[in-house]
C-alpha positions as a LaTeX table, in Angstrom:
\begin{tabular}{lrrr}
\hline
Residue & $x$ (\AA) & $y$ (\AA) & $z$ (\AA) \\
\hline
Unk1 & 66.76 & $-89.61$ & 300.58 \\
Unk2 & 65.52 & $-85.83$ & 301.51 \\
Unk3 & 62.34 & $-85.42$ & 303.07 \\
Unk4 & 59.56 & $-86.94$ & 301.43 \\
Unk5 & 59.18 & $-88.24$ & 298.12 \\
Unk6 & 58.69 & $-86.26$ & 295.25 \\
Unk7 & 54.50 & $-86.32$ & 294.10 \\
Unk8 & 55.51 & $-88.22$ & 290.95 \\
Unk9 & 57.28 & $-91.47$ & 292.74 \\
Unk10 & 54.47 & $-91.41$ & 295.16 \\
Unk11 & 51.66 & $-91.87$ & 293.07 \\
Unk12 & 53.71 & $-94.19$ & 290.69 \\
Unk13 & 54.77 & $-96.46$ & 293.74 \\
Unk14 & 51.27 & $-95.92$ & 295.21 \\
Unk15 & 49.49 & $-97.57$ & 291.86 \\
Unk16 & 51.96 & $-100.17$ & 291.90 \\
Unk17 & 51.95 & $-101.63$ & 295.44 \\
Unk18 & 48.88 & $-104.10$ & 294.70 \\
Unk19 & 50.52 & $-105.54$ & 291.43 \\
Unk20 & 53.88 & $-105.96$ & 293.43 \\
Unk21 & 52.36 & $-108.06$ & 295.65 \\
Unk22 & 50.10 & $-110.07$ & 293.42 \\
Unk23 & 53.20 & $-110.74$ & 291.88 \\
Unk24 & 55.05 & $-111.78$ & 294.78 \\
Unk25 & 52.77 & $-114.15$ & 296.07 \\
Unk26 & 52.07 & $-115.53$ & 292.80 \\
Unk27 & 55.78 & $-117.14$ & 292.83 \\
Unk28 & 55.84 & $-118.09$ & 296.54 \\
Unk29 & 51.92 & $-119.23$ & 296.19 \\
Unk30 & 53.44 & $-122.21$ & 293.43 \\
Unk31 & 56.70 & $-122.51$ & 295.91 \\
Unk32 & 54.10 & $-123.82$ & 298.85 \\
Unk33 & 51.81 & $-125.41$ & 296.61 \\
Unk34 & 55.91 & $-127.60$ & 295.74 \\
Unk35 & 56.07 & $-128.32$ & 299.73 \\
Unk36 & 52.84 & $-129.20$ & 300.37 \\
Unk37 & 53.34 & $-131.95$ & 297.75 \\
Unk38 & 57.10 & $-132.51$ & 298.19 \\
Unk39 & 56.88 & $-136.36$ & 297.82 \\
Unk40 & 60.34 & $-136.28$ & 299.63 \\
Unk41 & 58.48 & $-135.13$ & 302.68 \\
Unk42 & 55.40 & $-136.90$ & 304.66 \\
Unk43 & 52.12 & $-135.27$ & 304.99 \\
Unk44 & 52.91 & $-133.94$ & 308.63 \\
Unk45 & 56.28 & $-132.75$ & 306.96 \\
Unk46 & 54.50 & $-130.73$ & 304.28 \\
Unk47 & 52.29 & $-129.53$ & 306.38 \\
Unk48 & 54.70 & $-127.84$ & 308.88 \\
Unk49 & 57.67 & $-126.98$ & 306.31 \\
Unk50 & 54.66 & $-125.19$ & 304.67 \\
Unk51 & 53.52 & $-123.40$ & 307.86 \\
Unk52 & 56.77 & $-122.08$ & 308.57 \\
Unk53 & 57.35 & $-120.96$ & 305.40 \\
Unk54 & 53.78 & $-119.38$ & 304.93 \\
Unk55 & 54.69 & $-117.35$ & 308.31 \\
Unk56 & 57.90 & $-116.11$ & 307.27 \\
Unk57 & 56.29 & $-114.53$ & 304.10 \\
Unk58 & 53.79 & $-112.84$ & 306.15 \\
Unk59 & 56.72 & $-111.33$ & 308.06 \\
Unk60 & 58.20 & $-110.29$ & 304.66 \\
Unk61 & 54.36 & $-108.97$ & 303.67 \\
Unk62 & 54.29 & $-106.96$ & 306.73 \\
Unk63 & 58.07 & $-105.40$ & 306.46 \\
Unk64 & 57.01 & $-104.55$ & 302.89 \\
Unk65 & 53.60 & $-103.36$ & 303.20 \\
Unk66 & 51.66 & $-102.62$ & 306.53 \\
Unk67 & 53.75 & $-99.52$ & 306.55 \\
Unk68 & 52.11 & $-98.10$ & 303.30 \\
Unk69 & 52.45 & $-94.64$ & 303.68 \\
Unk70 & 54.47 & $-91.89$ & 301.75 \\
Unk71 & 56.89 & $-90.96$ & 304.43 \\
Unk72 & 58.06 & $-94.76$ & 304.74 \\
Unk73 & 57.48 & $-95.38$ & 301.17 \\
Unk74 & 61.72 & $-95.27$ & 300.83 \\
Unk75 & 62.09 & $-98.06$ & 303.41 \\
Unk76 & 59.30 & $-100.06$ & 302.40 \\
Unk77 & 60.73 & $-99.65$ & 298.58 \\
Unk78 & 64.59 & $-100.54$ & 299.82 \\
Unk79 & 62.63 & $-104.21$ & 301.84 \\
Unk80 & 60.95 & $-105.06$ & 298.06 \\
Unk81 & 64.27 & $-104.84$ & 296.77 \\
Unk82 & 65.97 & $-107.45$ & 299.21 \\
Unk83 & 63.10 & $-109.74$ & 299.29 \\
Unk84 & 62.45 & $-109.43$ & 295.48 \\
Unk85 & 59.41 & $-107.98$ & 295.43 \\
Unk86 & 60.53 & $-105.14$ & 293.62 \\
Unk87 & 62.70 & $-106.33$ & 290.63 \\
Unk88 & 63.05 & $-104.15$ & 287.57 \\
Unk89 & 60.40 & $-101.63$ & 288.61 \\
Unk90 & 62.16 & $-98.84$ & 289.51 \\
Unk91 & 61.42 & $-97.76$ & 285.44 \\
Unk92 & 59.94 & $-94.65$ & 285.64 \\
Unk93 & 60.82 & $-93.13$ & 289.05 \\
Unk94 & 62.66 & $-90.48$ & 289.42 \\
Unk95 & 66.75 & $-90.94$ & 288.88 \\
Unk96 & 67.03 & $-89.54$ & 292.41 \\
Unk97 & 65.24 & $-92.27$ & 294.08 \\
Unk98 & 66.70 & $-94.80$ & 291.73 \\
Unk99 & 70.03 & $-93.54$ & 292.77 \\
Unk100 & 69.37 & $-93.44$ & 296.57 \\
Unk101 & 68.01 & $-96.72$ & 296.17 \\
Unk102 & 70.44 & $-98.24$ & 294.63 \\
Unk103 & 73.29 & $-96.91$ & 297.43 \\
Unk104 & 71.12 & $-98.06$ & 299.71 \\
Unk105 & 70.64 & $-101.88$ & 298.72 \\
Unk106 & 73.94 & $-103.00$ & 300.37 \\
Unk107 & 72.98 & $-101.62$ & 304.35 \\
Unk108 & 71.67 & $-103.33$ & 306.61 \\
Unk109 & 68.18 & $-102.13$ & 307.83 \\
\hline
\end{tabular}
């Protein structure tokens, strides 16, 4: 990608951000709620598989989000991707960040 974003992606990725992660945590919210009541596991079990789980997503929060500004919008966009917060959103940005996103999905970071 070229510079900065263009004004439209911005303000589309900017509005978007908040549902992304509502969305996000809504899955991995009813994944912990599973461990905490894995009835496979005892309750000191569930409660550590949990805790370890709960801090790698806020790792994956932080990669994705404490960065929230337009000139690391790109690499904060190409982290959704691999951790599947951002699935079939990129709908309505422009083809030039779809395309640059999409080349860059297979680097590593």
């Amino acid at each position: 990608m070229n510079g900065k974003p263009k004004e439209s992606d911005w303000k589309r990725y900017r509005s978007m951000v908040a549902d992304l992660r509502e969305r996000y945590l809504k899955k991995r919210n009813h994944e912990l709620v599973s461990m905490l009541t894995a009835p496979d596991k005892t309750p000191t079990e569930q409660f550590w598989d949990t805790l370890e789980r709960m801090q790698k997503e806020k790792r994956i929060l932080q990669d994705c989000l404490d960065r929230h500004s337009r000139s690391n919008m790109f690499m904060s966009m190409m982290l959704m991707l691999r951790y599947g917060m951002l699935e079939e959103d990129l709908e309505g940005f422009s083809e030039e960040l779809q395309d640059d996103l999409s080349r860059s999905r297979n680097y590593p970071l």
